[in-house]
PAMIVEX-187880 format. One record per residue (C-alpha): residue number from 1; x, y, z; residue in one letter. Coordinates in Angstrom, 1 decimal, decimal comma. Layout:
BEGIN
SEMI  num      px      py      pz  residu
SEMI  NUM       X       Y       Z       A
...
//
This chain:
BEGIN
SEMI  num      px      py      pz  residu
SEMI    1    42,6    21,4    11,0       X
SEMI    2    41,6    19,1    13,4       X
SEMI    3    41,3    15,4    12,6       X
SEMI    4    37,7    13,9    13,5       X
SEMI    5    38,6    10,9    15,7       X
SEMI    6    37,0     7,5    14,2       X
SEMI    7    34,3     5,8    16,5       X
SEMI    8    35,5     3,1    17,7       X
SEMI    9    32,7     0,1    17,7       X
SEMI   10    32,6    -1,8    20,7       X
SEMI   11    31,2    -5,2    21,2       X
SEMI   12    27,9    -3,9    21,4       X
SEMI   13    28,2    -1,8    18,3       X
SEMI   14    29,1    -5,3    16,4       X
SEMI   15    26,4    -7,2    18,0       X
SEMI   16    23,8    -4,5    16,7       X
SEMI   17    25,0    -4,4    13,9       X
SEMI   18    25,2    -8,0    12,9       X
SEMI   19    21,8    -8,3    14,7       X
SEMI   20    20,3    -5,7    12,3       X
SEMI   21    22,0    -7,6     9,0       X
SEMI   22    20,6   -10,9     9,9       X
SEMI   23    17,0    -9,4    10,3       X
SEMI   24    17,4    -7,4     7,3       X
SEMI   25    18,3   -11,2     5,2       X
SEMI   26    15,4   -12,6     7,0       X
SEMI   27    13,4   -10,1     5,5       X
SEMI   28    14,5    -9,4     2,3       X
SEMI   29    15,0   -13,1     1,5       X
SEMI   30    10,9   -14,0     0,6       X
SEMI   31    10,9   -11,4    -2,0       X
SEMI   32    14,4   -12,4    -3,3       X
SEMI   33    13,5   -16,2    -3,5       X
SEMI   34    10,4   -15,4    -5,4       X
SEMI   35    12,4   -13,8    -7,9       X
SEMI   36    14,8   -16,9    -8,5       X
SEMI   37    11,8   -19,0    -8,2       X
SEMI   38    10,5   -16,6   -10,8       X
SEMI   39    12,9   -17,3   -13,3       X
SEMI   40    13,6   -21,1   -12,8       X
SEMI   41    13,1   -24,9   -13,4       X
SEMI   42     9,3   -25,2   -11,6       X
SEMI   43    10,8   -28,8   -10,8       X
SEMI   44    14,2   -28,0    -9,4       X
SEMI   45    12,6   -25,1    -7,2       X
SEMI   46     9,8   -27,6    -6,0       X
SEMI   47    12,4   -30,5    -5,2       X
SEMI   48    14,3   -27,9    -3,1       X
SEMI   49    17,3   -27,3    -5,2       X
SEMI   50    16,8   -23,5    -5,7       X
SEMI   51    18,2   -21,8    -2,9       X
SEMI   52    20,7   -18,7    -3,4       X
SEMI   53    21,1   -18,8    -7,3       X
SEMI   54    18,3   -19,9   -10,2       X
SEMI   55    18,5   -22,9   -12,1       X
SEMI   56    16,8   -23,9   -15,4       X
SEMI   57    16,4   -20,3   -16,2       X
SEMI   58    13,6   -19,2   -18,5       X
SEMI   59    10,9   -16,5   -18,6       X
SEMI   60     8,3   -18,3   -19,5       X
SEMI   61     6,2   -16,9   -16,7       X
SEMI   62     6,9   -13,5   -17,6       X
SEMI   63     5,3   -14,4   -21,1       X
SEMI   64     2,5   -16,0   -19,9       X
SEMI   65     2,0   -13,1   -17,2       X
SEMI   66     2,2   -10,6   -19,9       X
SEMI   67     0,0   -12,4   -21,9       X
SEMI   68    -2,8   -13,0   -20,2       X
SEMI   69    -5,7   -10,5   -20,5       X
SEMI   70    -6,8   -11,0   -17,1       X
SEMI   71    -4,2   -10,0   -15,6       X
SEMI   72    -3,3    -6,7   -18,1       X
SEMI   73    -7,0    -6,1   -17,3       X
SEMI   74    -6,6    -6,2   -13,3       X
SEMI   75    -3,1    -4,2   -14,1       X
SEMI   76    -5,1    -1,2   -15,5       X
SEMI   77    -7,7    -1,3   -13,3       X
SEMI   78    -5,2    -1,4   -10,3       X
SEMI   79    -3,1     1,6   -11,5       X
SEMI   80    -6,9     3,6   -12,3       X
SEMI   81    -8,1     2,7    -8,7       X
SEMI   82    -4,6     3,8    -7,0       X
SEMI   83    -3,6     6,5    -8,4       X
SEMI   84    -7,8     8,4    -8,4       X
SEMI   85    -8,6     6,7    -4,9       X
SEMI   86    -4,9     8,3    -3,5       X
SEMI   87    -5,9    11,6    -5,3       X
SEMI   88    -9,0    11,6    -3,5       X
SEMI   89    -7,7     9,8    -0,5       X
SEMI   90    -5,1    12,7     0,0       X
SEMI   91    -7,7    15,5    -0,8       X
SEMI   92   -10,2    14,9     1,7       X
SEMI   93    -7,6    13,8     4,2       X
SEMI   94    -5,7    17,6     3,8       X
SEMI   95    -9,2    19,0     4,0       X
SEMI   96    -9,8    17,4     7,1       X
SEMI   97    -6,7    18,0     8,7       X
SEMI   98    -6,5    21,3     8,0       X
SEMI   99   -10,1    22,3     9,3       X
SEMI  100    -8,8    20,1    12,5       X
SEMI  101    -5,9    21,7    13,2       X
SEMI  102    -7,2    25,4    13,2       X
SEMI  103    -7,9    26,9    16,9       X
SEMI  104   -11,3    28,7    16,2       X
SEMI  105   -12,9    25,8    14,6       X
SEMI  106   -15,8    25,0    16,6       X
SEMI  107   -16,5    22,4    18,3       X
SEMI  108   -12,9    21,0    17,2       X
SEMI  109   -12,8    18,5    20,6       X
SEMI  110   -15,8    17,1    19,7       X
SEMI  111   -14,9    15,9    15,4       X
SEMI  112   -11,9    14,9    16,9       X
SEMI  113   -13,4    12,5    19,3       X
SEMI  114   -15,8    11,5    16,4       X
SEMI  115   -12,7    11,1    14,0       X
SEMI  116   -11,0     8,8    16,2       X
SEMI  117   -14,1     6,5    17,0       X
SEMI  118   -13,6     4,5    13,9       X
SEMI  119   -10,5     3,6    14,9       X
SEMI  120   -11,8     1,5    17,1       X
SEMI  121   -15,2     0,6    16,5       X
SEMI  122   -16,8    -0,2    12,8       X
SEMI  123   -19,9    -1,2    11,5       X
SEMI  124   -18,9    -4,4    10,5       X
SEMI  125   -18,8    -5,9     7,2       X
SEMI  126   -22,7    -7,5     7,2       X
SEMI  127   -24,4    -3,4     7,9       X
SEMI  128   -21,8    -1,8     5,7       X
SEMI  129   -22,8    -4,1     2,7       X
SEMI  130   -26,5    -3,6     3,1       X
SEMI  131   -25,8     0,1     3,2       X
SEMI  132   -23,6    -0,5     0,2       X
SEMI  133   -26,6    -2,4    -1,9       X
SEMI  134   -29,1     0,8    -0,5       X
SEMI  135   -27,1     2,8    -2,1       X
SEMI  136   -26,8     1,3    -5,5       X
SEMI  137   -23,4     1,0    -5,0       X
SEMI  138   -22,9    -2,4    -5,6       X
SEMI  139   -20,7    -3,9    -8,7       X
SEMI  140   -20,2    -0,2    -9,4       X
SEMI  141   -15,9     0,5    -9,1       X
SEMI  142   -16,1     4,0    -7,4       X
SEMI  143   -17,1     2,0    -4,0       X
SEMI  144   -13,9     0,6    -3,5       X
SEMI  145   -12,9     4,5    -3,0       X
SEMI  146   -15,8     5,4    -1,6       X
SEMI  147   -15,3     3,0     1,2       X
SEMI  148   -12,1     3,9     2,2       X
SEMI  149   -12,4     7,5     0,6       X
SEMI  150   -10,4     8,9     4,6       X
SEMI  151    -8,8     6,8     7,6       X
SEMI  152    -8,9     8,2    10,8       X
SEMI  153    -5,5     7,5    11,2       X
SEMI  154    -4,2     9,4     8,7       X
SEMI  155    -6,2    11,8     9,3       X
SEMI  156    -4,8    12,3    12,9       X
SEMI  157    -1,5    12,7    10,9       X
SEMI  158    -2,1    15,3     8,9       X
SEMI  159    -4,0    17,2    11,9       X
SEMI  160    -1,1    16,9    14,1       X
SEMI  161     1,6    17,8    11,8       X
SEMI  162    -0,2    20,9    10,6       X
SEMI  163    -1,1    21,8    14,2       X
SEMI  164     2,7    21,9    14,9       X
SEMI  165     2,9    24,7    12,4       X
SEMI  166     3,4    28,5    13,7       X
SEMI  167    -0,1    29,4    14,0       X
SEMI  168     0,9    33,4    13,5       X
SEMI  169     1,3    32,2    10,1       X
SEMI  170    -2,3    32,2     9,8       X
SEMI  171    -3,0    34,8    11,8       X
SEMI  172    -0,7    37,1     9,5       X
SEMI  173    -2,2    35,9     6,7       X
SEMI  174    -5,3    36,4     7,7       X
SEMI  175    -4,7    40,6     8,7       X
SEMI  176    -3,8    40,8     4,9       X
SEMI  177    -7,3    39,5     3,7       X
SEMI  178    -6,4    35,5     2,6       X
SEMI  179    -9,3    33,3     2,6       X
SEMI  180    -8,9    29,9     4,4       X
SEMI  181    -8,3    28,5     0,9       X
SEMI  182    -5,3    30,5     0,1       X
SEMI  183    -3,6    29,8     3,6       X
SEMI  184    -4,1    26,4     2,8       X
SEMI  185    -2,7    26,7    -0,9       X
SEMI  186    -0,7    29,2    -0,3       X
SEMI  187     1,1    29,1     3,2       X
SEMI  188     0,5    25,4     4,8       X
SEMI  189     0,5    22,9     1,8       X
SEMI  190     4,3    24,0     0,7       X
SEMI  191     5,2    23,5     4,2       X
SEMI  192     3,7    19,6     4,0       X
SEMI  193     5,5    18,1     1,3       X
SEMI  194     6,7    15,4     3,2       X
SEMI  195     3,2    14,5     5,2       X
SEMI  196     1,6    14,2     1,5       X
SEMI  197     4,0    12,0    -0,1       X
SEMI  198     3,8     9,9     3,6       X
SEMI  199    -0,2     9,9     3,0       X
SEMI  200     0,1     9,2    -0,3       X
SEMI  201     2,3     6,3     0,1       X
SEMI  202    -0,4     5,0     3,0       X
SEMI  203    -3,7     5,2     0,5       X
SEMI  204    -1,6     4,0    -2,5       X
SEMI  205    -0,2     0,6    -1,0       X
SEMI  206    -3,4     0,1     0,7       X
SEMI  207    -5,3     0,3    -2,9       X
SEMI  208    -2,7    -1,6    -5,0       X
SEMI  209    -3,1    -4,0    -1,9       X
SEMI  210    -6,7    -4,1    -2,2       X
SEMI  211    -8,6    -7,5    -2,6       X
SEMI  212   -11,5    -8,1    -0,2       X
SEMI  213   -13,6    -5,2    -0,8       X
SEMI  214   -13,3    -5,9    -4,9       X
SEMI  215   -14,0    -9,7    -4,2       X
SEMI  216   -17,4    -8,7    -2,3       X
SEMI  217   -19,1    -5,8    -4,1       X
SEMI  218   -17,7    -6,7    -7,3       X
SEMI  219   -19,2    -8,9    -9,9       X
SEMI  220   -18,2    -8,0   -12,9       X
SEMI  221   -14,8    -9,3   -13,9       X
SEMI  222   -13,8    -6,1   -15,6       X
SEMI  223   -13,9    -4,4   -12,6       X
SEMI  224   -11,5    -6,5   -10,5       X
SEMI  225    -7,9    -5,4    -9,9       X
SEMI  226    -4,7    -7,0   -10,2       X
SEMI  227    -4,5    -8,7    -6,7       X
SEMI  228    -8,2   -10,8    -6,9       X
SEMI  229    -6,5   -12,1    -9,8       X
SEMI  230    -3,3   -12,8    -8,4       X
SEMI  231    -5,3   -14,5    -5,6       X
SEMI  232    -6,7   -16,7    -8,0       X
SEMI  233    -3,7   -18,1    -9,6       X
SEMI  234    -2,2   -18,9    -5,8       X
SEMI  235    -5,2   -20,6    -5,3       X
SEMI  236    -4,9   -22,4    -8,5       X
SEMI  237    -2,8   -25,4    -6,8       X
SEMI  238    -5,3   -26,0    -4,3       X
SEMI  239    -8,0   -26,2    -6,7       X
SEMI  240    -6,2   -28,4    -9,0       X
SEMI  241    -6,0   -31,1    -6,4       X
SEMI  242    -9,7   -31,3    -6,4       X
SEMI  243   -10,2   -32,2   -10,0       X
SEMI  244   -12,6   -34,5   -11,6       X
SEMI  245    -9,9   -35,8   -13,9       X
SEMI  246    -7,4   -38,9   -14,4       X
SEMI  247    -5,3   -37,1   -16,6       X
SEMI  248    -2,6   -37,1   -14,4       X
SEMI  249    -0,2   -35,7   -17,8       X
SEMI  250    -3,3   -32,6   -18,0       X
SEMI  251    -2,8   -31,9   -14,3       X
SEMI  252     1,0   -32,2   -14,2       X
SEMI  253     1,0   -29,4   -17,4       X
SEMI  254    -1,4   -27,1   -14,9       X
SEMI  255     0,4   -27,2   -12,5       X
SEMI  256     3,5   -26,3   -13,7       X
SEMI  257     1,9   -23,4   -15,4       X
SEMI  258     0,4   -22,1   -11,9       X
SEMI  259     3,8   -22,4   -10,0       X
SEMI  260     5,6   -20,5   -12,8       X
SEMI  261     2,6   -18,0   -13,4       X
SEMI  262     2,4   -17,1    -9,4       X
SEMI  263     6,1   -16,0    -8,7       X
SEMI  264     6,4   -14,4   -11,9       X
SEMI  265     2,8   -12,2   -11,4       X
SEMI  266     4,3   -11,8    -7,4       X
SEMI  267     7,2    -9,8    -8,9       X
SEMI  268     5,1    -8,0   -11,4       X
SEMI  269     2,6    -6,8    -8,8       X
SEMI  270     5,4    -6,0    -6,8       X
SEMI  271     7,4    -3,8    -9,2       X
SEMI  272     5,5    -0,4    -9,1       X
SEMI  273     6,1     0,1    -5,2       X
SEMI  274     9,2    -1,2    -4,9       X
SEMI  275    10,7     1,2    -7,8       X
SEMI  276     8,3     3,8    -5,3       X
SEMI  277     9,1     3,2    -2,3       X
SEMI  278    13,0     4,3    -2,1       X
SEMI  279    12,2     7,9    -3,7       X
SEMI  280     9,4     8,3    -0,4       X
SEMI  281    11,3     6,3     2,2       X
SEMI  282    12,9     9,9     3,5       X
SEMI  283     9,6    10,9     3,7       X
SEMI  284     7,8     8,0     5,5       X
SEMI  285    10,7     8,1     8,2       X
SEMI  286     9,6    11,7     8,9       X
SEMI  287     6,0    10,6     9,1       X
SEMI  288     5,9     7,6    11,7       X
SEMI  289     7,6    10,5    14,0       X
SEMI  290     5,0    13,3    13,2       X
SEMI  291     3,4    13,9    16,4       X
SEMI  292     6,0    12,5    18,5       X
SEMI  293     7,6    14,2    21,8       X
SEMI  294    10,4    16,4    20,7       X
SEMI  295    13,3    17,2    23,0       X
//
């Protein structure tokens, strides 16, 4: 048998790859911190004393997270507006794609142009609301899928990844009497397993992510998702400083609650795409290079 030689790393090799670790720290240590800071003394971490290890450690937070209605309210409604939005989001993005990416659609150059437009130009958020409030739409949940029911970009993925398909494989299918349905159930969507887990990790981060559209054409607090909430208890130290009270024992008690409250609800709102994201990291690899030159 013959022996595979080792590599053997060269100076540039170890400067890469040290270069790489201390990036990786740098990013990775945020989101590590707040889960220290989640679980510790709010005193020791304010005074600066939590660093690499907790101290004090209690779960208080986790508790109060847990048991606060609000945020088991924005919770469900988060996990309702990802997972139909992403549903939807992936549906009509496939359609599109797929109608894109076939050779005797006509006038394909032209929806393509029109497709991409939005990627550079929008309404702007003054027209768009008006149009929202024509509609009725307003302080009803299905416009936060509504708006952002396609993306042009992702559109553009699916197109070109499907265009890179064998087109005979249509054309075969076609000589034996399958509708354009069927090729698309049947022939092209087994073939794109890794472009729909890639779209539907864009749509669902971008809903779970979701605040601004919620905070301005919703009202009604049972509507809001997780992160408006979340929002409100990081802005919770800000607005205690403002407060028309000498009860400096009061505000001390508030504020302790906020600081433990916001790292541990961080981590919570955190959790679903972090346990996700590993399974479809494979996937979104593939999917940044969809389209790309290949040699």
């Amino acid at each position: 048998m013959v022996e595979k030689k080792r590599k053997k790393y060269t100076a540039v090799d170890w400067y890469i790859t040290i270069l790489v670790a201390l990036i990786g720290l740098i990013i990775a240590y945020p989101l590590f911190f707040v889960v220290i800071a989640s679980i510790s003394d709010p005193n020791l971490v304010n005074s600066g004393q939590v660093w690499l290890f907790p101290k004090g450690i209690h779960f208080d937070g986790y508790k109060m997270v847990l048991m606060d209605k609000d945020v088991m309210l924005g919770y469900r409604n988060s996990i309702i507006y990802t997972v139909v939005g992403t549903f939807c989001n992936v549906f009509c993005t496939v359609m599109a794609g797929y109608a894109l990416s076939r050779k005797d659609l006509f006038g394909r150059k032209f929806f393509n142009w029109f497709i991409a437009i939005p990627m550079w130009f929008s309404g702007g958020l003054i027209p768009t609301y008006l149009t929202v409030d024509s509609l009725g739409l307003v302080n009803k949940p299905v416009v936060l899928i509504l708006l952002t029911l396609v993306s042009s970009y992702n559109i553009i993925i699916c197109r070109s990844f499907m265009s890179s398909l064998p087109y005979e494989l249509q054309e075969s299918a076609k000589i034996d009497g399958a509708s354009d349905f069927q090729i698309l159930r049947q022939i092209i969507l087994p073939l794109s397993g890794g472009t729909i887990a890639v779209l539907c990790l864009y749509y669902g981060v971008a809903h779970w992510n979701s605040y601004f559209n919620p905070m301005i054409y919703l009202n009604n607090r049972d509507f809001l998702p997780l992160q408006v909430f979340l929002r409100e208890y990081l802005l919770l130290d800000q607005r205690l400083d403002v407060m028309e009270t000498t009860d400096a024992e009061a505000i001390m008690a508030l504020q302790q609650m906020a600081q433990v409250m916001k790292y541990s609800l961080i981590v919570v709102a955190s959790v679903p795409f972090l346990v996700l994201y590993p399974m479809l990291q494979k996937y979104f690899a593939k999917g940044i290079m969809i389209g790309a030159v290949k040699g």
